[in-house]
Backbone as JSON, one array per atom type, in Angstrom:
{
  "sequence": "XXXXXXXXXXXXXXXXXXXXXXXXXXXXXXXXXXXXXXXXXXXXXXXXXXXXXXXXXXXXXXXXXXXXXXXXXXXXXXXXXXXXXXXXXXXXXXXXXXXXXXXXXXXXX",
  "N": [[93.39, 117.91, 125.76], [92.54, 120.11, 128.37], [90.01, 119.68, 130.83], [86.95, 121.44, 131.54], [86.91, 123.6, 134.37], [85.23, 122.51, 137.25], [81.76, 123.66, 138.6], [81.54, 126.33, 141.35], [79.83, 126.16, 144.27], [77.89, 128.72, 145.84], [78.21, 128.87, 148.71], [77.3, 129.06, 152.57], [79.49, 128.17, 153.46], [81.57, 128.23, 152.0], [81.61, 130.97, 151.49], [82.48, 131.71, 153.7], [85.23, 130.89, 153.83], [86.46, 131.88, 151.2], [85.94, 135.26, 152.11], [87.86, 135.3, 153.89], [90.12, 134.76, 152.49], [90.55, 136.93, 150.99], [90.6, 139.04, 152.92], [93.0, 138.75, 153.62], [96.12, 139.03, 153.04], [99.29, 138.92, 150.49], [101.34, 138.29, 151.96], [100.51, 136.88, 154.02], [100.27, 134.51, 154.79], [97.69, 131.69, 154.09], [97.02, 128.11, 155.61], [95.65, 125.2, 155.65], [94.58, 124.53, 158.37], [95.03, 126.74, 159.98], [92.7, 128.2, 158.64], [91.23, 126.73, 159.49], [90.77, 127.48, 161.83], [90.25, 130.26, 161.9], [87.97, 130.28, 161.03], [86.41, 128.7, 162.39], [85.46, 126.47, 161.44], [85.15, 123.06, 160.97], [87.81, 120.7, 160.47], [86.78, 118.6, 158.95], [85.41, 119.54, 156.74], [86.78, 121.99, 155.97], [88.73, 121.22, 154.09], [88.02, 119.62, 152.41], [86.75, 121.58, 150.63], [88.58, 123.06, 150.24], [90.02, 121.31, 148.24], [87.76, 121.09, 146.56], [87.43, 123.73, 145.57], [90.37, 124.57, 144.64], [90.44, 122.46, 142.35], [88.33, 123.9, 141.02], [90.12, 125.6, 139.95], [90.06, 128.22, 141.65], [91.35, 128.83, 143.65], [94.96, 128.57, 144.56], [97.43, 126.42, 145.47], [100.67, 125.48, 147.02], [103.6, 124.1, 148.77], [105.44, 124.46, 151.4], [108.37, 126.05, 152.23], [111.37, 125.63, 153.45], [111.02, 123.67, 156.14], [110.18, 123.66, 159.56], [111.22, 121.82, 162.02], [110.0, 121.31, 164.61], [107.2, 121.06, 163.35], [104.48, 119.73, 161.22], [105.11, 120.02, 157.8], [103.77, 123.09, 155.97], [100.8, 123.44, 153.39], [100.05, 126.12, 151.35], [97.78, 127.94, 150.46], [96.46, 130.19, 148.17], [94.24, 132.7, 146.39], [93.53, 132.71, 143.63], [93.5, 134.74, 140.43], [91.39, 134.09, 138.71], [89.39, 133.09, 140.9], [89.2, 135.12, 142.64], [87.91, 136.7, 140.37], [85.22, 135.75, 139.54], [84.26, 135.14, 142.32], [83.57, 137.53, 143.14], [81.87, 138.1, 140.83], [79.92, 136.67, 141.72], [79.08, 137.24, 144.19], [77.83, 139.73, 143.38], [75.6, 139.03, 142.02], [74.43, 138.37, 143.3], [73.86, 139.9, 145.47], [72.1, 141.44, 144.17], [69.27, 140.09, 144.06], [66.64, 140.15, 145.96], [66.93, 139.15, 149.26], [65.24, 136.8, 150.65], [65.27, 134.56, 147.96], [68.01, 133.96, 148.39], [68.27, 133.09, 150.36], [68.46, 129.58, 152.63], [66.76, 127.14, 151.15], [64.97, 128.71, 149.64], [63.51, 129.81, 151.76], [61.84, 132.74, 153.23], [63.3, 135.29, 155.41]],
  "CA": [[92.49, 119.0, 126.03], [91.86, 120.27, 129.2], [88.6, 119.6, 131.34], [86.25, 122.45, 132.12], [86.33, 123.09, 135.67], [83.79, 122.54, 137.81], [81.01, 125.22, 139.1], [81.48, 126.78, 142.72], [78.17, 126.59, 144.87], [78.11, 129.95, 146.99], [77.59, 127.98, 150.07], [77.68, 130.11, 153.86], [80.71, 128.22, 154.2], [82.34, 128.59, 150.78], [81.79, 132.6, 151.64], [83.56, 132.21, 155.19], [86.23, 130.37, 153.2], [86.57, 133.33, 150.44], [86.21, 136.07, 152.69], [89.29, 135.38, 154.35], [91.27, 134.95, 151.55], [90.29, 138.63, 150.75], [91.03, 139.66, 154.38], [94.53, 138.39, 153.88], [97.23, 139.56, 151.86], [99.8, 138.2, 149.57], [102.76, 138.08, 152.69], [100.23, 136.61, 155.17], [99.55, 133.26, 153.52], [96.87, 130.74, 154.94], [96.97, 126.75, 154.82], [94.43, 124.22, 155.87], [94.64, 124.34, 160.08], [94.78, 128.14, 160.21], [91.57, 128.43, 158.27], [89.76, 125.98, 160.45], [91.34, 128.23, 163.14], [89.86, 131.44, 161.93], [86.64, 130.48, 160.41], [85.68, 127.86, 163.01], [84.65, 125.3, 160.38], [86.17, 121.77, 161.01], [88.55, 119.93, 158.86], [86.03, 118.11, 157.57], [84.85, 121.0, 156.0], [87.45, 122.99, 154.95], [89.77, 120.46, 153.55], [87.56, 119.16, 151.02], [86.53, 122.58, 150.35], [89.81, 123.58, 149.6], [90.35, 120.74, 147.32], [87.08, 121.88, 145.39], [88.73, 125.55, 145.28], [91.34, 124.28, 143.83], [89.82, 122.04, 140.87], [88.06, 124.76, 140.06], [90.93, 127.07, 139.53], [89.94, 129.56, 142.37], [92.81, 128.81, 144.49], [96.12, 127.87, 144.0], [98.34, 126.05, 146.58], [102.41, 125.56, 147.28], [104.47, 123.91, 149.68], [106.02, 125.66, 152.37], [109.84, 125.83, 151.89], [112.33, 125.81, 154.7], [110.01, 123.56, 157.21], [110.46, 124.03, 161.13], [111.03, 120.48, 162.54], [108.91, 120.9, 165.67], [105.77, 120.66, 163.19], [104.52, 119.51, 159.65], [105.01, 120.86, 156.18], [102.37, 123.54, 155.61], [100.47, 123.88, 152.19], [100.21, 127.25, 151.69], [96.5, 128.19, 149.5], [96.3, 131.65, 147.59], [93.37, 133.27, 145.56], [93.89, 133.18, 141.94], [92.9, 135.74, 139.75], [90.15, 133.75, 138.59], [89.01, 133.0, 141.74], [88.78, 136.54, 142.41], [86.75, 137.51, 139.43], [84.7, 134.54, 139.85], [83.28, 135.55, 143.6], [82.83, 139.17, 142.54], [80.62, 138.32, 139.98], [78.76, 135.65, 141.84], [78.3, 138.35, 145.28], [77.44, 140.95, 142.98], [74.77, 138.9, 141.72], [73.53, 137.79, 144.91], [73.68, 141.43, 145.99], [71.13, 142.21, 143.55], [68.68, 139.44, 144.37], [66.07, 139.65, 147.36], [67.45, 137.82, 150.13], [64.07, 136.14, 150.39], [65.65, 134.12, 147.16], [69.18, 133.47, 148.58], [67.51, 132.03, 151.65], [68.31, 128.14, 151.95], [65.24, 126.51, 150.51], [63.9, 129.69, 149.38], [62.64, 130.5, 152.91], [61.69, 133.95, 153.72], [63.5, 135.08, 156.79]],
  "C": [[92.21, 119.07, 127.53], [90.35, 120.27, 129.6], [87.99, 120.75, 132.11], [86.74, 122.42, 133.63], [85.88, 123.35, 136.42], [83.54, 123.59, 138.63], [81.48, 125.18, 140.78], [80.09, 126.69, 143.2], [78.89, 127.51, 146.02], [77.38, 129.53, 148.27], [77.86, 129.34, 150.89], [79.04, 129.7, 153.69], [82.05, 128.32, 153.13], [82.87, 130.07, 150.9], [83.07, 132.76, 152.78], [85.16, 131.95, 154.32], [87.17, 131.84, 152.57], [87.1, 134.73, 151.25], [87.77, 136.14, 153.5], [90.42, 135.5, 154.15], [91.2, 136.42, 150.94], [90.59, 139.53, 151.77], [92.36, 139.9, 154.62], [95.48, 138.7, 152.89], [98.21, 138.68, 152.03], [101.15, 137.58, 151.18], [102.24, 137.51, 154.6], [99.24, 135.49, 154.37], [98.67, 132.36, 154.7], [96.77, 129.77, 154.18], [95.94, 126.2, 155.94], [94.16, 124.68, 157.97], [94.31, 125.85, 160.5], [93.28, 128.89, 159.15], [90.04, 128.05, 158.98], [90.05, 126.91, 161.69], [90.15, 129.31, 163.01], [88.39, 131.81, 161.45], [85.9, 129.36, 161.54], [84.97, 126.86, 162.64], [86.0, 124.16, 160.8], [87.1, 121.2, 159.94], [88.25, 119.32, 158.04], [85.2, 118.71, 156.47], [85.43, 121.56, 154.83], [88.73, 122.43, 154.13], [89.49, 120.17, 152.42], [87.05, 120.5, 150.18], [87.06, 123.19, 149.79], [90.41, 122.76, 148.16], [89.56, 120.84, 145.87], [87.63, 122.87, 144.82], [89.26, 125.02, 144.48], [91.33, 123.46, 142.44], [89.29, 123.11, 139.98], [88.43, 126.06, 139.77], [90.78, 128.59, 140.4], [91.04, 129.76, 143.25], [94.07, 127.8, 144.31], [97.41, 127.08, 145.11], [100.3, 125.78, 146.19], [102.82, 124.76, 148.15], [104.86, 124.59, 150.09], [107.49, 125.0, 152.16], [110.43, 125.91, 153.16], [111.58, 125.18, 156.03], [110.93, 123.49, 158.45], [110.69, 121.74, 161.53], [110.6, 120.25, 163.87], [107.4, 120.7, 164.89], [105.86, 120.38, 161.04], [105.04, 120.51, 158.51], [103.49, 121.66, 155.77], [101.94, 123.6, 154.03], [99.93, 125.39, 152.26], [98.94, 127.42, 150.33], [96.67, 130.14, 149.02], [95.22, 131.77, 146.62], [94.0, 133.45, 144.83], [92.67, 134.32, 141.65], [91.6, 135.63, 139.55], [89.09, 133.64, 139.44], [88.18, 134.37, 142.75], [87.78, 137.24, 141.95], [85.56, 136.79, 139.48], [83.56, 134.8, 141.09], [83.07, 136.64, 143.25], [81.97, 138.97, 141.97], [79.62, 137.58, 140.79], [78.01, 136.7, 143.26], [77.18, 139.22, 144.65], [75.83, 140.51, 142.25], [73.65, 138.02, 142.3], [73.18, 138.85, 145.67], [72.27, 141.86, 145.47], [69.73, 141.45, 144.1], [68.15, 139.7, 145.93], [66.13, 138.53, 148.33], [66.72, 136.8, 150.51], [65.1, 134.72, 149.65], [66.87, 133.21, 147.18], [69.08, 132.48, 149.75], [67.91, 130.5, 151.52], [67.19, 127.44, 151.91], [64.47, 127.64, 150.0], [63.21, 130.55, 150.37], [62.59, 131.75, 152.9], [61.98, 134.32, 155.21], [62.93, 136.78, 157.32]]
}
């Protein structure tokens, strides 16, 4: 039997994450280095971040085929479907909510 898997928290930096993969289309793929590139979050960040993603079925990764031998083997991350439907619902119901609420700690800004 497969194991549930585990909830997403809609962190700031979960969003920067997301958003990008929505920015980017299917023939302009992004792996670990070019995320910390474009979102300005460190590797200690977005590495483990990505490895959450990926447990919980929001993103799906690959190997890069044909590698260059001036630099590593990239992993190559893509938004699944789920992943997809998944942040839609969770924006859409953060959309609705007084930002008051979404605040971290509740604060009122």
């Amino acid at each position: 039997m497969t194991e549930p898997a585990p909830k997403v928290r809609l962190t700031t930096t979960t969003r920067l994450v997301l958003d990008l993969f929505l920015a980017t289309g299917p023939d302009d793929p992004l792996w670990g280095y070019r995320i910390t590139e474009e979102t300005g979050l460190g590797p200690g960040i977005v590495y483990p971040l990505l490895e959450r993603l990926e447990k919980a079925r929001w993103i799906t990764a690959t190997w890069e085929t044909g590698v260059s031998e001036d630099r590593p083997r990239r992993r190559f991350y893509t938004l699944s479907g789920t992943g997809r439907q998944q942040y839609a619902a969770l924006r859409a119901v953060r959309e609705r909510l007084p930002r008051w609420k979404w605040a971290p700690g509740g604060a009122r800004h």
